[in-house]
PDB file of the backbone (N, CA, C, O) and the ligand in Angstrom, with CONECT records:
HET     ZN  A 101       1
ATOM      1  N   UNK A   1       0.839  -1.191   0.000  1.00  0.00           N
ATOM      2  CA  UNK A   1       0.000   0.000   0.000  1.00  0.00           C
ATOM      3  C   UNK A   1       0.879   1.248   0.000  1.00  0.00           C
ATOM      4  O   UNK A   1       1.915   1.464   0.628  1.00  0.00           O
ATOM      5  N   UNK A   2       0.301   1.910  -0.742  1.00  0.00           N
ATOM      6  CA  UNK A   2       1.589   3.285  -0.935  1.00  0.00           C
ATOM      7  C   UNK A   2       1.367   4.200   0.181  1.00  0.00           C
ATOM      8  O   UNK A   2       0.242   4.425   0.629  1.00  0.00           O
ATOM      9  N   UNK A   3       2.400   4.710   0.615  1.00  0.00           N
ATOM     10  CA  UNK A   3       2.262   6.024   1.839  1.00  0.00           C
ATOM     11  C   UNK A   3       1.771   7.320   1.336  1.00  0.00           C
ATOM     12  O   UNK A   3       2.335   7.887   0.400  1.00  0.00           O
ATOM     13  N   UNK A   4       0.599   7.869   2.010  1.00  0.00           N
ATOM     14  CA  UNK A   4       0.650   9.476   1.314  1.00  0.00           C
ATOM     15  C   UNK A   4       2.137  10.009   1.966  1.00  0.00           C
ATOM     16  O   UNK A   4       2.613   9.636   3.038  1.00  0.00           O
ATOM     17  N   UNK A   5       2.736  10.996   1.005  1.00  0.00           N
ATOM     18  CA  UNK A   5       3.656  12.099   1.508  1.00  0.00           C
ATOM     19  C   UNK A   5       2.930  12.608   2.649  1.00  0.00           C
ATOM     20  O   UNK A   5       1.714  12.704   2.812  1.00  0.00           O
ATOM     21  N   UNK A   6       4.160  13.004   3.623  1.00  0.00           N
ATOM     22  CA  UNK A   6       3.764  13.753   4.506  1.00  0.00           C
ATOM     23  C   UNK A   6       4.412  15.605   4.116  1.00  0.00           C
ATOM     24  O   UNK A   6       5.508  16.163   4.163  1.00  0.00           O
ATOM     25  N   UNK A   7       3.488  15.870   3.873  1.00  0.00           N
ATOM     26  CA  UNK A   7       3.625  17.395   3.830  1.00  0.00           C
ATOM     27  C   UNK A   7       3.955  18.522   4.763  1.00  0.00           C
ATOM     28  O   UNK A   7       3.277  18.751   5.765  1.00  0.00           O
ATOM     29  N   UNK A   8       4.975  19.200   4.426  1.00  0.00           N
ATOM     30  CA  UNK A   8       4.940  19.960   5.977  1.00  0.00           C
ATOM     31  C   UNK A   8       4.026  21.432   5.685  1.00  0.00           C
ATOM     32  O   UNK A   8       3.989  22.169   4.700  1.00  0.00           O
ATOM     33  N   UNK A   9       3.442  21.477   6.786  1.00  0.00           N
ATOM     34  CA  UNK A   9       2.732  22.289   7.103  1.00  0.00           C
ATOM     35  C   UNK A   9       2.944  23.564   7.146  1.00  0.00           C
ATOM     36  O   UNK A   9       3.503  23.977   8.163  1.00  0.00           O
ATOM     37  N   UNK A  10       2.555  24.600   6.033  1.00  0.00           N
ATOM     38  CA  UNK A  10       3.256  25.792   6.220  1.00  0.00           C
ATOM     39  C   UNK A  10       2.417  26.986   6.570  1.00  0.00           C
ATOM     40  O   UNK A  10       1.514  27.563   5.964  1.00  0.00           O
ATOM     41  N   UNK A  11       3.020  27.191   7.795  1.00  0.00           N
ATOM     42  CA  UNK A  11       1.960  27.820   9.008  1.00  0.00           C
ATOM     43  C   UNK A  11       3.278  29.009   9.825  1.00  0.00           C
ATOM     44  O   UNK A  11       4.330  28.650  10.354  1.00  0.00           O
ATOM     45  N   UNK A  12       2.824  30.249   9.697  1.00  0.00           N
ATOM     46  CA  UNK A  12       3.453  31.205  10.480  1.00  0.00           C
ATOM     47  C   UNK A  12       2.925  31.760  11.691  1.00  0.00           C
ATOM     48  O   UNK A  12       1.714  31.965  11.783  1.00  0.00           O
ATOM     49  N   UNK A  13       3.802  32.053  12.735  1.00  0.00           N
ATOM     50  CA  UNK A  13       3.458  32.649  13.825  1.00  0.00           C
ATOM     51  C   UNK A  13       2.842  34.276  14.062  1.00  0.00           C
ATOM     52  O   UNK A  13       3.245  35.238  13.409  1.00  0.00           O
ATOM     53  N   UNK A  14       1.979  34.335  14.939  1.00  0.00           N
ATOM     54  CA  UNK A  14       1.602  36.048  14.769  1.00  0.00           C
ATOM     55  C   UNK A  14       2.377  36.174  15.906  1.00  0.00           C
ATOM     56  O   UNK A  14       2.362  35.428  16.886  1.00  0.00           O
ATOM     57  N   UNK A  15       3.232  37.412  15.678  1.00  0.00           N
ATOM     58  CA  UNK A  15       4.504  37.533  16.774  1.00  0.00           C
ATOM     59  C   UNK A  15       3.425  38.433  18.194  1.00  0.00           C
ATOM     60  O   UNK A  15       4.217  39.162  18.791  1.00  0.00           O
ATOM     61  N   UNK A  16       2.688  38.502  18.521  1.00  0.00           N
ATOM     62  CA  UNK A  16       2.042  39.371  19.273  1.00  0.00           C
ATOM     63  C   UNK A  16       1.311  38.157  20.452  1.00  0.00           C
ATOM     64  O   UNK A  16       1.239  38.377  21.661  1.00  0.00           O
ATOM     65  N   UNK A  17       0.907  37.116  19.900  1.00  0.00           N
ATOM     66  CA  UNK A  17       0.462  36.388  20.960  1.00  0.00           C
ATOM     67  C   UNK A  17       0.777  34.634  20.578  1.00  0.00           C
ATOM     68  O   UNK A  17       0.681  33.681  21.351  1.00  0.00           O
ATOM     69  N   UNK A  18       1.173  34.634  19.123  1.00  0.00           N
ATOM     70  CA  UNK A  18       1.831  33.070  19.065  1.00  0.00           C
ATOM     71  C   UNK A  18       1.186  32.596  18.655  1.00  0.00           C
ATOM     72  O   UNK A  18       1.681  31.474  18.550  1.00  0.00           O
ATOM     73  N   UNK A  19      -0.326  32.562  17.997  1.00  0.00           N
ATOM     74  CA  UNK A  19      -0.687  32.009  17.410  1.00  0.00           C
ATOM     75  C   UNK A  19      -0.673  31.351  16.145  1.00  0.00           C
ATOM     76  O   UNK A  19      -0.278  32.109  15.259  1.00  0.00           O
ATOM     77  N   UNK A  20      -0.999  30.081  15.708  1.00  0.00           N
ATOM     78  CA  UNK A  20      -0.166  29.561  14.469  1.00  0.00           C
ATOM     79  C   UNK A  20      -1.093  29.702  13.613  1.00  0.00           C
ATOM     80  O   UNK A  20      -2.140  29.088  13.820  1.00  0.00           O
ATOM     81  N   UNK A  21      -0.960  30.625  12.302  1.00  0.00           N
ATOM     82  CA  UNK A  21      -2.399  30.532  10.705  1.00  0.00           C
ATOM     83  C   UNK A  21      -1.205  30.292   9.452  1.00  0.00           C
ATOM     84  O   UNK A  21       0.001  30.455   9.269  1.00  0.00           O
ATOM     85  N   UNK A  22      -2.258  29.859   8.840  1.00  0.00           N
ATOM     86  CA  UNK A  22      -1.784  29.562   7.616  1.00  0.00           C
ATOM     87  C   UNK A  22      -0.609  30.538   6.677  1.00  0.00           C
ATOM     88  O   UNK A  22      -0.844  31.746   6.699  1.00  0.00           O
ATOM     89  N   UNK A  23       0.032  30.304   6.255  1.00  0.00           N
ATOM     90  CA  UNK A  23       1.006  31.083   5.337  1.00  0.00           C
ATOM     91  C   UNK A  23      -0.087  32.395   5.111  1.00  0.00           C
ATOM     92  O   UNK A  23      -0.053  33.483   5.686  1.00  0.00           O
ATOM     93  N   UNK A  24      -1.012  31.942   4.133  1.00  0.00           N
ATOM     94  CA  UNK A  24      -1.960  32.910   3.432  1.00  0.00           C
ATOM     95  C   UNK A  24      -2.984  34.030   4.177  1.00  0.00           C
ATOM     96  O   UNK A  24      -3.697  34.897   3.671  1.00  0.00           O
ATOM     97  N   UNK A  25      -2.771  33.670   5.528  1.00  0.00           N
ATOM     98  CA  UNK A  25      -3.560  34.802   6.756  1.00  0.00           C
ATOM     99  C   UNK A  25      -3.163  36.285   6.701  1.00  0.00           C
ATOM    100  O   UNK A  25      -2.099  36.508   6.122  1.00  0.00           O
ATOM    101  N   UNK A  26      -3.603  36.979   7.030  1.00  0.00           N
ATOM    102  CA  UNK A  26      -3.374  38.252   6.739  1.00  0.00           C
ATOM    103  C   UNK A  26      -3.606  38.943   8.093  1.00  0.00           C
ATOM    104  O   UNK A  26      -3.150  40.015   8.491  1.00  0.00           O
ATOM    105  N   UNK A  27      -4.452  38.041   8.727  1.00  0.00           N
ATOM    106  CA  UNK A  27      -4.763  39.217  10.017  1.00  0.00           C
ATOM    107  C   UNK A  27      -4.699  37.675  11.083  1.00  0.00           C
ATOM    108  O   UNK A  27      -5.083  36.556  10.741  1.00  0.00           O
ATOM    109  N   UNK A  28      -4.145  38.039  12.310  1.00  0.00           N
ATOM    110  CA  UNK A  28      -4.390  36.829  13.222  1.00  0.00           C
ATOM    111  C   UNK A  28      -5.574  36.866  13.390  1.00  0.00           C
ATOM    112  O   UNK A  28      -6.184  37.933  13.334  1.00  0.00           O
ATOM    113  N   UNK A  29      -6.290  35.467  13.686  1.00  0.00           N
ATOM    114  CA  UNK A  29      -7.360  35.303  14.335  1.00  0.00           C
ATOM    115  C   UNK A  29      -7.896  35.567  15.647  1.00  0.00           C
ATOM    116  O   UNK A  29      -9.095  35.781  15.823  1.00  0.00           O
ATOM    117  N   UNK A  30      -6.944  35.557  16.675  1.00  0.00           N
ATOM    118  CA  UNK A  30      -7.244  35.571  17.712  1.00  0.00           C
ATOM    119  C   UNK A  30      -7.171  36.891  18.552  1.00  0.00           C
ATOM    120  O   UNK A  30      -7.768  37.185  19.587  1.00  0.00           O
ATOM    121  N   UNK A  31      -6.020  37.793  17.608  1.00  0.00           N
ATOM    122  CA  UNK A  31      -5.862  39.226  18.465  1.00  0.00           C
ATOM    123  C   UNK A  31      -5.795  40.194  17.619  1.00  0.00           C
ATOM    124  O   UNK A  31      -5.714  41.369  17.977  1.00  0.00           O
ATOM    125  N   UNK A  32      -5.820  39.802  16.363  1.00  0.00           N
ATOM    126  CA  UNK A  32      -6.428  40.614  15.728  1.00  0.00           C
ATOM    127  C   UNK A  32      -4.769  41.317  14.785  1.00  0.00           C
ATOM    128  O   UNK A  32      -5.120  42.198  14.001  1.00  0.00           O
ATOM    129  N   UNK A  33      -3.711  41.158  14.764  1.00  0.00           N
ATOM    130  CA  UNK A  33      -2.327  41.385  14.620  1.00  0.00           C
ATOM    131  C   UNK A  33      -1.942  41.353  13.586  1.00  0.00           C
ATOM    132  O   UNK A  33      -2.417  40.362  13.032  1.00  0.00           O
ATOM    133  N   UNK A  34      -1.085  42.092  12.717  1.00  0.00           N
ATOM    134  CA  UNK A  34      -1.088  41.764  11.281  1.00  0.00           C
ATOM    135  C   UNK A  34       0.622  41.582  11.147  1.00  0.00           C
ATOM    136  O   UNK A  34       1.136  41.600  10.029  1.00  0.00           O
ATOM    137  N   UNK A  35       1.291  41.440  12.148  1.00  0.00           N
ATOM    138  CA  UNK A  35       2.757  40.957  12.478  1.00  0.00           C
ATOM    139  C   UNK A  35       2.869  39.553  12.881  1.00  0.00           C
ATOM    140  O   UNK A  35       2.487  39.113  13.965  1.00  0.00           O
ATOM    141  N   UNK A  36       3.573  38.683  11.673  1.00  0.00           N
ATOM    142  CA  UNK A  36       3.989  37.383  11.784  1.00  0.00           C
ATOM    143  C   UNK A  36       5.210  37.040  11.614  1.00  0.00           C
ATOM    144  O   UNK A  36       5.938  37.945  11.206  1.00  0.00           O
ATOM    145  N   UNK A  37       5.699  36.002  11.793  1.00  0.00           N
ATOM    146  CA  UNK A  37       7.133  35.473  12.044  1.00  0.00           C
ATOM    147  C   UNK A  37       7.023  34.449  11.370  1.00  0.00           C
ATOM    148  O   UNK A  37       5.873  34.025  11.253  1.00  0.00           O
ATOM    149  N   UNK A  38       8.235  33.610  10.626  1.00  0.00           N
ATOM    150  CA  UNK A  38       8.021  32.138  10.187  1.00  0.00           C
ATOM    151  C   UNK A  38       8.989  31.832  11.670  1.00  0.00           C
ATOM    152  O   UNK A  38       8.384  31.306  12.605  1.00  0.00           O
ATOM    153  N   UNK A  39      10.105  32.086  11.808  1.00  0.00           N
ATOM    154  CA  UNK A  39      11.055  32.014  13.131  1.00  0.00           C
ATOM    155  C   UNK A  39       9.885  31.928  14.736  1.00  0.00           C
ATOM    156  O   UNK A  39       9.734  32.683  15.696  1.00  0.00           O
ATOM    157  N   UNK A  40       9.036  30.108  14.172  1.00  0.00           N
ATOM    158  CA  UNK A  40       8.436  29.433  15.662  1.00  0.00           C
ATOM    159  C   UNK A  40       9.189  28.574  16.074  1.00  0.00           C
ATOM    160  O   UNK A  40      10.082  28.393  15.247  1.00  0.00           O
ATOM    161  N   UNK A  41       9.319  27.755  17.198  1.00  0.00           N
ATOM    162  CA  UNK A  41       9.310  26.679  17.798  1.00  0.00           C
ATOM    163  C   UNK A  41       8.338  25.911  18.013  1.00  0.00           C
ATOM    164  O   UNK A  41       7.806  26.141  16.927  1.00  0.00           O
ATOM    165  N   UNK A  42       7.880  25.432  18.329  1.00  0.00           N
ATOM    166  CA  UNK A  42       6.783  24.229  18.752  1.00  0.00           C
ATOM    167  C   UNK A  42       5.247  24.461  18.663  1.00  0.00           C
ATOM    168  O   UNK A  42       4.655  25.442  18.211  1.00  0.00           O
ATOM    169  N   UNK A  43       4.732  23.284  19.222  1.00  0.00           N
ATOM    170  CA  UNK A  43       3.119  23.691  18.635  1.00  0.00           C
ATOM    171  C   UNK A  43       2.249  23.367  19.890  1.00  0.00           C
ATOM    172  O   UNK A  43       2.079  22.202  20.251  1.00  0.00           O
ATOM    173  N   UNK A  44       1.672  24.498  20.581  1.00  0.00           N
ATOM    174  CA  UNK A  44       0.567  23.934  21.795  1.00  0.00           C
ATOM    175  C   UNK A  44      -0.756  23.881  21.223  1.00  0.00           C
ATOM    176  O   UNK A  44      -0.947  24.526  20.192  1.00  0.00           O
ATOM    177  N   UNK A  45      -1.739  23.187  21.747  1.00  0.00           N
ATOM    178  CA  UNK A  45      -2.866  23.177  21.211  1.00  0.00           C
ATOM    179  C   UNK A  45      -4.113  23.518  22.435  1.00  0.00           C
ATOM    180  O   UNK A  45      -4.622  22.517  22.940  1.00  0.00           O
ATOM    181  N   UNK A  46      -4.522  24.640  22.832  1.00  0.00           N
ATOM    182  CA  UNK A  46      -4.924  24.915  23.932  1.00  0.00           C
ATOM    183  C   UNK A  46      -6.846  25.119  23.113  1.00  0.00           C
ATOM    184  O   UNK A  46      -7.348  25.854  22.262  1.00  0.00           O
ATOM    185  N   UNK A  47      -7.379  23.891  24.086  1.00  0.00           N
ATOM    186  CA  UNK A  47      -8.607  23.693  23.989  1.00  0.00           C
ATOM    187  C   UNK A  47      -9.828  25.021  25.008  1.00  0.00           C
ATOM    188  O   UNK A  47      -9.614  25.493  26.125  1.00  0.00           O
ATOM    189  N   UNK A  48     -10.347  25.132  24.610  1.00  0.00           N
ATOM    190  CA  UNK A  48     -11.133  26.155  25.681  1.00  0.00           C
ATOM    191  C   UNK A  48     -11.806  25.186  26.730  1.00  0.00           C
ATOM    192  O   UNK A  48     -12.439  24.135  26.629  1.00  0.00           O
ATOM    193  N   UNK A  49     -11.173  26.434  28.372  1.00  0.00           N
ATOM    194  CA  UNK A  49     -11.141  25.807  29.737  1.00  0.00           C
ATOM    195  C   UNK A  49     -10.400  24.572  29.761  1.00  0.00           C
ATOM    196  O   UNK A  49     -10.838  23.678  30.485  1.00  0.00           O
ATOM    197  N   UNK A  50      -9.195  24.339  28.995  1.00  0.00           N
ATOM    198  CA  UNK A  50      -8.689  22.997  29.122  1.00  0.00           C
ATOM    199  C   UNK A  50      -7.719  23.466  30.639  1.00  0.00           C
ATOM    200  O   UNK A  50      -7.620  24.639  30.998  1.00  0.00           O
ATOM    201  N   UNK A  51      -7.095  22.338  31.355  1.00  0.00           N
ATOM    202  CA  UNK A  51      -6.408  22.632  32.380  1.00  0.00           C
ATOM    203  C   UNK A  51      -5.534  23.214  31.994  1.00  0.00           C
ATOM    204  O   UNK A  51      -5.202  24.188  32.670  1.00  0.00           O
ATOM    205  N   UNK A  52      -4.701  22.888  30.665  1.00  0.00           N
ATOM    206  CA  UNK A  52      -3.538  23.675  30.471  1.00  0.00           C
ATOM    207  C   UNK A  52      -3.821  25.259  30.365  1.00  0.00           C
ATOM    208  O   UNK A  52      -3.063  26.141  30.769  1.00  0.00           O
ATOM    209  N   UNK A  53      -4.689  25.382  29.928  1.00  0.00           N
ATOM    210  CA  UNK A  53      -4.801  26.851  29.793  1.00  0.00           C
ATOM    211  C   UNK A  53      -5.142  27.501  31.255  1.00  0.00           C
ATOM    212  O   UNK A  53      -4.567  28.401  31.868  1.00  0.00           O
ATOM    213  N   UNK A  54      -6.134  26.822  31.544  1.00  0.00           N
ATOM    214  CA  UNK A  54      -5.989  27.033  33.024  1.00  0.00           C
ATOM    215  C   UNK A  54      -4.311  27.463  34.009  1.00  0.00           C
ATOM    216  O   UNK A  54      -4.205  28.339  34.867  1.00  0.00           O
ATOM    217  N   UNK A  55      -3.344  26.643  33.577  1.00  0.00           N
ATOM    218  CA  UNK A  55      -2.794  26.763  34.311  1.00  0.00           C
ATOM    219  C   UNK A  55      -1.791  27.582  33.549  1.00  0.00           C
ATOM    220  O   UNK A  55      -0.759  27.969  34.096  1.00  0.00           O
ATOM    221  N   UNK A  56      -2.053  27.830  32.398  1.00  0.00           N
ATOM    222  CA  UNK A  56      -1.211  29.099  32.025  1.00  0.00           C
ATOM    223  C   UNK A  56      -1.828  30.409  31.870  1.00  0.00           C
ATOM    224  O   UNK A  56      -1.628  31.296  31.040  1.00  0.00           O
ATOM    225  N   UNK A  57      -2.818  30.308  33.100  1.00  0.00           N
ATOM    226  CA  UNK A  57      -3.929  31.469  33.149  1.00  0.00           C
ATOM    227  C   UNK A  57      -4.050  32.420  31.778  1.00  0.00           C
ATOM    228  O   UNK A  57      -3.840  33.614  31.565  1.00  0.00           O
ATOM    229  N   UNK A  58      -4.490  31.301  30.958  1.00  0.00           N
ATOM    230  CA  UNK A  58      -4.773  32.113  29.486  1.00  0.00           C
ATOM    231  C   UNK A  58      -6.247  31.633  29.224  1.00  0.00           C
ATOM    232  O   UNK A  58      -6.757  30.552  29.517  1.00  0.00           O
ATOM    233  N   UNK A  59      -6.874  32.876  28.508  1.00  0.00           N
ATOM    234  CA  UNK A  59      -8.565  32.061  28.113  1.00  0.00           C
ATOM    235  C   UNK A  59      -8.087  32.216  26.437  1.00  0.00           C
ATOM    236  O   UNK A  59      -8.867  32.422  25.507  1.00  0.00           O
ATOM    237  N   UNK A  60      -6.889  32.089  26.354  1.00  0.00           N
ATOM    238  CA  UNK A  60      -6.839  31.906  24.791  1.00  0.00           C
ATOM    239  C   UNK A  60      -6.806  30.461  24.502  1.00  0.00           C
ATOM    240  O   UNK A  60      -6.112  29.629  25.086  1.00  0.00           O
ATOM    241  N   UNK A  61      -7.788  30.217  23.357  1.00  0.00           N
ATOM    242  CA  UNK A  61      -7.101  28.492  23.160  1.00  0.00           C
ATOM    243  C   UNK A  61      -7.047  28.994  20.994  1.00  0.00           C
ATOM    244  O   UNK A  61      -7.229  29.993  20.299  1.00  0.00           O
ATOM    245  N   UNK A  62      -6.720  27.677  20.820  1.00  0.00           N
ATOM    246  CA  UNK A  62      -6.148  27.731  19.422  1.00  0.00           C
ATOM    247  C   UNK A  62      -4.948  26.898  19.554  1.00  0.00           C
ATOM    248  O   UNK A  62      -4.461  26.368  20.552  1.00  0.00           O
ATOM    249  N   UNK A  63      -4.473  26.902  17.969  1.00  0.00           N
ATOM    250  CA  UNK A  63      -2.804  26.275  17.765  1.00  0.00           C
ATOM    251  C   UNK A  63      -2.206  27.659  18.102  1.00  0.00           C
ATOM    252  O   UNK A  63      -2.456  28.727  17.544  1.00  0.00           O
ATOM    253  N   UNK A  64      -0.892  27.287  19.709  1.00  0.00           N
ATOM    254  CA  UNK A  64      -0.099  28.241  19.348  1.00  0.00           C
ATOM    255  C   UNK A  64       1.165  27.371  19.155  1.00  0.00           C
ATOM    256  O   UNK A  64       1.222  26.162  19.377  1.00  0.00           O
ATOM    257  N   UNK A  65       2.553  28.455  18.540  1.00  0.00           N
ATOM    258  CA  UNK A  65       3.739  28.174  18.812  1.00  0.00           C
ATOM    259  C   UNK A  65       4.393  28.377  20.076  1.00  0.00           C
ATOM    260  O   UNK A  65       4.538  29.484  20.595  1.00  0.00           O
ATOM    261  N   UNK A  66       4.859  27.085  20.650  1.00  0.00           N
ATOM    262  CA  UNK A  66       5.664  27.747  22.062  1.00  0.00           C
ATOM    263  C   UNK A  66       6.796  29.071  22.145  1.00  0.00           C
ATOM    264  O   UNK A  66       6.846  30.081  22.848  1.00  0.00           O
ATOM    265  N   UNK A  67       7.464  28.640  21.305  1.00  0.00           N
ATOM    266  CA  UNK A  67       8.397  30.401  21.141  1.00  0.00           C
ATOM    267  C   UNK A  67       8.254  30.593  19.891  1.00  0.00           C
ATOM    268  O   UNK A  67       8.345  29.831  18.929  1.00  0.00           O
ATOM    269  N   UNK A  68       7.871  32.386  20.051  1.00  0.00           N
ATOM    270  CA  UNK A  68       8.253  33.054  18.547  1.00  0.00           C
ATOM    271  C   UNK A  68       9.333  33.804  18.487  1.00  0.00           C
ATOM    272  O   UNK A  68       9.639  34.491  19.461  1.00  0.00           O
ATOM    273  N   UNK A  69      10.198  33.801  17.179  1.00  0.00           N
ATOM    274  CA  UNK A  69      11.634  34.059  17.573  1.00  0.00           C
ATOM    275  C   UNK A  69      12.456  34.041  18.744  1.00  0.00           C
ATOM    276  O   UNK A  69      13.215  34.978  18.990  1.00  0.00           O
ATOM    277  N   UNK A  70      12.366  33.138  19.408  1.00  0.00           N
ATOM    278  CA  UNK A  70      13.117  32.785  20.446  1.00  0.00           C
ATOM    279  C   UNK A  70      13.225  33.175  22.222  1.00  0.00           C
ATOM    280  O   UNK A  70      14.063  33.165  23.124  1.00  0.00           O
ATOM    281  N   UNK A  71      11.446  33.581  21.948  1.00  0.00           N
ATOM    282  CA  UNK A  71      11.081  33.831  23.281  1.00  0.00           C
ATOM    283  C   UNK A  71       9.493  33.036  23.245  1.00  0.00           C
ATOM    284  O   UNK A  71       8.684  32.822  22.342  1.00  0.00           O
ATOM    285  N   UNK A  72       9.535  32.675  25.005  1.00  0.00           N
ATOM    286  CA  UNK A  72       8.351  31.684  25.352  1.00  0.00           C
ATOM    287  C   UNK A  72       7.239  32.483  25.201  1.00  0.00           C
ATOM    288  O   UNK A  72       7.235  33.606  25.707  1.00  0.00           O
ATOM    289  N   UNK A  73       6.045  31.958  24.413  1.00  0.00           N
ATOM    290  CA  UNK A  73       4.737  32.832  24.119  1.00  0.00           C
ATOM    291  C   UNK A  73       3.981  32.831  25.409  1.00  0.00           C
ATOM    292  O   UNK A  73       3.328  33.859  25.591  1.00  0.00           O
ATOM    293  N   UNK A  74       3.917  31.981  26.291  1.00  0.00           N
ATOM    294  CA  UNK A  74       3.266  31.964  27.637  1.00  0.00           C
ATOM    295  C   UNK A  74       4.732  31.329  28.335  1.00  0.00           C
ATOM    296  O   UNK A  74       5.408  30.307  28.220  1.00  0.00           O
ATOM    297  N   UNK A  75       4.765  32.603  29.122  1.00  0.00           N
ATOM    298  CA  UNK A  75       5.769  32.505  30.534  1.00  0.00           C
ATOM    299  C   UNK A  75       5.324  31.692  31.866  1.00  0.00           C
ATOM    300  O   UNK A  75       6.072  31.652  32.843  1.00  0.00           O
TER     301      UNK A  75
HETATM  302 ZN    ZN A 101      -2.187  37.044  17.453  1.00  0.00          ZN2+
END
């Protein structure tokens, strides 16, 4: 059985709160920011009222990147 390719995902950071949109976004979704970064690190996935967010006392949920250019998006 043949493998699909795995494609990488090309998704930039909005440098203002870390959230991850598509290459083709123009405005973040979540704060509204029109400053992005490709320079992310990692990928959180914060569900609404999930504990994690809870405990990173954020009511943001979405895909974020853990650091954008080389600082932690939630401290
Ligand atoms: Zn944003």
């Amino acid at each position: 059985m043949p493998r699909t390719p795995v494609r990488r995902v090309s998704l930039k950071a909005c440098k203002n709160c870390g959230a991850l949109v598509p290459k083709e976004a123009t405005v973040c979704p979540v704060c509204g920011s029109t400053t992005f970064v490709d320079d992310w690190e990692g990928v959180m996935i914060l569900l609404d009222n999930s504990a994690l967010a809870e405990k990173l006392k954020t009511s943001k949920h979405g895909v974020f990147a853990i650091r954008v250019s080389g600082s932690y998006v939630f401290k």
